[in-house]
N, C-alpha and C positions, 0 to 999 in steps of 0.2 A: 671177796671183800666181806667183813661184817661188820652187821646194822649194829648203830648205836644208837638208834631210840625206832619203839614200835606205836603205833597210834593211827588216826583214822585222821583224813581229811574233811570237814563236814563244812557243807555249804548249804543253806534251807534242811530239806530234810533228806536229804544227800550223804551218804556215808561213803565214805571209800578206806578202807583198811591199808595201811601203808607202812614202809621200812625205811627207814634213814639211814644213807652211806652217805660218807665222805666223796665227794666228785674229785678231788684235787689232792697230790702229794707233793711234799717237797723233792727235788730231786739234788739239793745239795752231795755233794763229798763232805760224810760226818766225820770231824775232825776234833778230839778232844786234847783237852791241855796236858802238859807234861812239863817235868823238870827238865831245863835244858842242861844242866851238867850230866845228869846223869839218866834222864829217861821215863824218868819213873813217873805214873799215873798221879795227877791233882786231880784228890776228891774233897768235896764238900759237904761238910756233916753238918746237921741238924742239931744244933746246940741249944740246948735252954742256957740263956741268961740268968736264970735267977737259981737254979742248983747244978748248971755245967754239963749235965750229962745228956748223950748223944739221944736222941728221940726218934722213935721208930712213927711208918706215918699212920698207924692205925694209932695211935696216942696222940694225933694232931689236929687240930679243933681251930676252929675259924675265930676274927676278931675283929671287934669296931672302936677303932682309938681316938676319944675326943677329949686332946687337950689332956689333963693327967685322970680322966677314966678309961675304962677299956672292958667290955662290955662281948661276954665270948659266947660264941654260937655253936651248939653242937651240931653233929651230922644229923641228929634225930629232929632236931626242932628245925632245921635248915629243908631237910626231906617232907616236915608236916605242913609245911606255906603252901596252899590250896594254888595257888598257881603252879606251881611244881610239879604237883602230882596227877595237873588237867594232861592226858594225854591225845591231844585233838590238837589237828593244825586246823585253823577258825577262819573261813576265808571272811573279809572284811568287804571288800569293793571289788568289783573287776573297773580298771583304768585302763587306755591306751597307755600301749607301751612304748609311747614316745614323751610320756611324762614323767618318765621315771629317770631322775637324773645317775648317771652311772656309775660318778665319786659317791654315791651311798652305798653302792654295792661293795659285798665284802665277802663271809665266806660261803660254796656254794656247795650242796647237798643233791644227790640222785632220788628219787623217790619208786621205788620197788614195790610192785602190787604185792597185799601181805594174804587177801582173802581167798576163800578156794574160788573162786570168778571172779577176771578180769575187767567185767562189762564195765561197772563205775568209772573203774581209771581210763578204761577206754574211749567214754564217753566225754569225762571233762576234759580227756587230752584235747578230742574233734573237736570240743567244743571251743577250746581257747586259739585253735587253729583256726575256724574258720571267722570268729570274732573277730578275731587278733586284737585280744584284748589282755593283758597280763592280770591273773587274780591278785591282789595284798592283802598277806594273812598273819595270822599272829599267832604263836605257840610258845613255850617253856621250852628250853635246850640249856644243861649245865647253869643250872641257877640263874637266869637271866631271861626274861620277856624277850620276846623275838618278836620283829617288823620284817617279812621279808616277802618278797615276790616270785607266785606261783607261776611259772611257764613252760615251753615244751622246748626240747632239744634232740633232735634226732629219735623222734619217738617216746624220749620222756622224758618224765614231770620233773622239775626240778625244783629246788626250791633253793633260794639265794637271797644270803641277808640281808638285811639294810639296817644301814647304820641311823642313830636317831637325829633326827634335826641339831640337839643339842651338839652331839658326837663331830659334825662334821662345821672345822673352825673358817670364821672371816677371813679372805684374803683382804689385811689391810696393807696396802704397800704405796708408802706417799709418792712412787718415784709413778706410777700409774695416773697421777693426778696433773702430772705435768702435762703441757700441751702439747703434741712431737709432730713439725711439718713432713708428711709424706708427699712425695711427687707423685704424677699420675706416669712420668717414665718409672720409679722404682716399684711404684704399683704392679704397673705391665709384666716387668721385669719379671718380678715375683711370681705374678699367674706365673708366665712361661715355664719358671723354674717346678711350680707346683705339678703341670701339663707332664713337662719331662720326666717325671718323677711316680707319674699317677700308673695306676697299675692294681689288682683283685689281689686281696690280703688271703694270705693262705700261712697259718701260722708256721707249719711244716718248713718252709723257706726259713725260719729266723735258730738261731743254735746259743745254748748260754754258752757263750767260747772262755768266760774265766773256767768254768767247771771240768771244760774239755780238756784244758792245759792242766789243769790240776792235777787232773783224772792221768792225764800222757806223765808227769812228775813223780806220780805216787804209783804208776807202773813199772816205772826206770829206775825208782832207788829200790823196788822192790828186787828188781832183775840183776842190779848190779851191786848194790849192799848201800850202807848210808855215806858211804866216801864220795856219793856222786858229785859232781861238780853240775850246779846247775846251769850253765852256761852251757854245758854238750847238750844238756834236754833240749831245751829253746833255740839254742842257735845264735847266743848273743843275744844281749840287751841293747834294746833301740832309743835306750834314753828317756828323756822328757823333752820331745821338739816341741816347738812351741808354747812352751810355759810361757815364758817373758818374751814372745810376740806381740807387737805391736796390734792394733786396734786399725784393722783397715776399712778402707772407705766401704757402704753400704752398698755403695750402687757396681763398683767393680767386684763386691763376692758375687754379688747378685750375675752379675754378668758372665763372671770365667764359675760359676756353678751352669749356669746356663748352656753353655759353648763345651764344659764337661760333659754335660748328660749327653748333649747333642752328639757330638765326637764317638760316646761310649756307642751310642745308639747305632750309628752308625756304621763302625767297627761291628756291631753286631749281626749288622745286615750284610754285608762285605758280601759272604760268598752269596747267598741270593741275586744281591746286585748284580754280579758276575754273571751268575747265569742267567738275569735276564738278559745281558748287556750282551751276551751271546746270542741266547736265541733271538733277539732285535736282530744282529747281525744278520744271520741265518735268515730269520725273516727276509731282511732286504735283500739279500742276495738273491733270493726265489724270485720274490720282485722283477728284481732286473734282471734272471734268466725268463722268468713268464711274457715282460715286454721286450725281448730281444725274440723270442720267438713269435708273437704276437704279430711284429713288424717283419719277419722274415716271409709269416704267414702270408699276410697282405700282399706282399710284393711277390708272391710265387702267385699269388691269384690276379694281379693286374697282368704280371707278364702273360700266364692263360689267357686271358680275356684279350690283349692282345693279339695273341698268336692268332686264338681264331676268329679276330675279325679281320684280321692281314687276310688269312685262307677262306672266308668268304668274299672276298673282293678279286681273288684271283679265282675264283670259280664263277660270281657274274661274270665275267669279263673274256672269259671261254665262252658261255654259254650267246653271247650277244653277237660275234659274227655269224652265227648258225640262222639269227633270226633273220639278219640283212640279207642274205641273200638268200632266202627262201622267197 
């Protein structure tokens, strides 16, 4: 990766030397425009309106248009605005980072120790761990004042923008003002559906699947020349079901989503089930071979006990005319 801006994080009298990467890429399929008769590449040229001829961008200069003035900024005088040229991210407040509303955040940046010793960054990393408290700092990046929030992510600092109070618009939507009776059965319902459904967010699990088809499209005309017929890639078009579906009742999505998850869930467990529903078996069968012998046990020990009190009564019973007639 390389850093796009070098500079020091300073908090009191706190310096920490630091490197700005980009955290984030697009991962689109770049796809540029073309003629469709014939193929050929659409480009866009840089044209002065007022003498026609194509303009290179080292000849191109910034502007502010109010009304019929227009008021042009150089790269020199745009680079000399002392905020521009502060190279310091200036932390502001450390806040609980549960007050940080999340529609502010926007784009988000790694921060790379830049000095020969690590200790500083090391230091406010622990330290915003064990706070847990997120820094809000403010710096210059591409001609714009920055508001963003200092935090940790697998070992480091990041830093991630925020957008300005102004930047982020009212939701006015009069259809929210209306009054809407919920039942305490579609209530229930809902939890349930929510219950079936709940489960540890692991981003790895989710795929951009337009990207993937695109990507399997733009491999197959490669393999096979541009005659392909896009219906072999795909396998058929599935339509548009449900466009002009009707609007069903609330409380039966609610229900056959509910009776889906459950089902899926279900099916999921299938061979488990099985094998408990086996070993249960198993179980009981032991069961009733351990009290069939149990009971076998017993009944070999009463008939014992029988026997030989039979054979001690026939050995009194010997012994008893020897006494009489003595």
């Amino acid at each position: 990766m390389r850093a796009i801006w070098t500079g020091a994080i300073t908090f009191g009298l706190v310096n920490v030397p630091v490197k700005l990467f980009s955290a984030t890429e697009d991962h689109d399929v770049e796809l540029h425009q073309v003629h469709a008769r014939d193929g050929g590449r659409i480009r866009y040229q840089r044209r002065c309106e007022v003498c026609g001829e194509t303009v290179e961008y080292a000849d191109i200069d910034r502007a502010y248009v109010e009304e019929d003035e227009t008021v042009i900024l150089t790269k020199d005088e745009l680079d000399a605005i002392p905020q521009e040229r502060n190279r310091e991210i200036s932390v502001v407040e450390f806040v609980p980072t549960d007050q940080l509303d999340p529609i502010m955040f926007e784009k988000s940046y790694f921060l790379r120790p830049a000095g020969k010793s690590s200790k500083a960054y090391v230091l406010l990393r622990r330290t915003l761990e064990q706070t847990d408290r997120t820094a809000i700092v403010q710096f210059a990046l591409r001609q714009k004042t920055r508001i963003a929030a200092l935090r940790v992510r697998d070992d480091v600092l990041v830093v991630q923008n925020l957008l300005w109070p102004d930047e982020v618009r009212e939701a006015e939507f009069p259809e929210l003002d209306e009054r809407v009776r919920i039942t305490a059965k579609e209530l229930q319902l809902s939890a349930a559906l929510v219950k079936s459904f709940s489960g540890d967010f692991d981003a790895a699990d989710f795929h951009d699947e337009y990207q993937e088809e695109l990507r399997k499209l733009v491999q197959a005309k490669l393999a096979e020349g541009d005659a392909l017929d896009t219906d072999a890639t795909f396998g058929g078009s599935e339509g548009d079901e449900g466009s002009d579906a009707e609007v069903i009742d609330l409380m039966a999505a609610l229900k056959e989503s509910v009776q889906r998850s459950r089902a899926a869930k279900k099916r999921g467990r299938g061979g488990s089930g099985a094998r408990r529903s086996a070993s249960s078996k198993s179980g009981a069968g032991a069961k009733k071979t351990t009290a069939k012998q149990t009971t076998a046990k017993k009944a070999t020990a009463k008939k014992s006990t029988t026997t030989k009190s039979a054979a001690k009564k026939r050995a009194t019973a010997r012994k008893s005319p020897k006494r009489d007639a003595a």
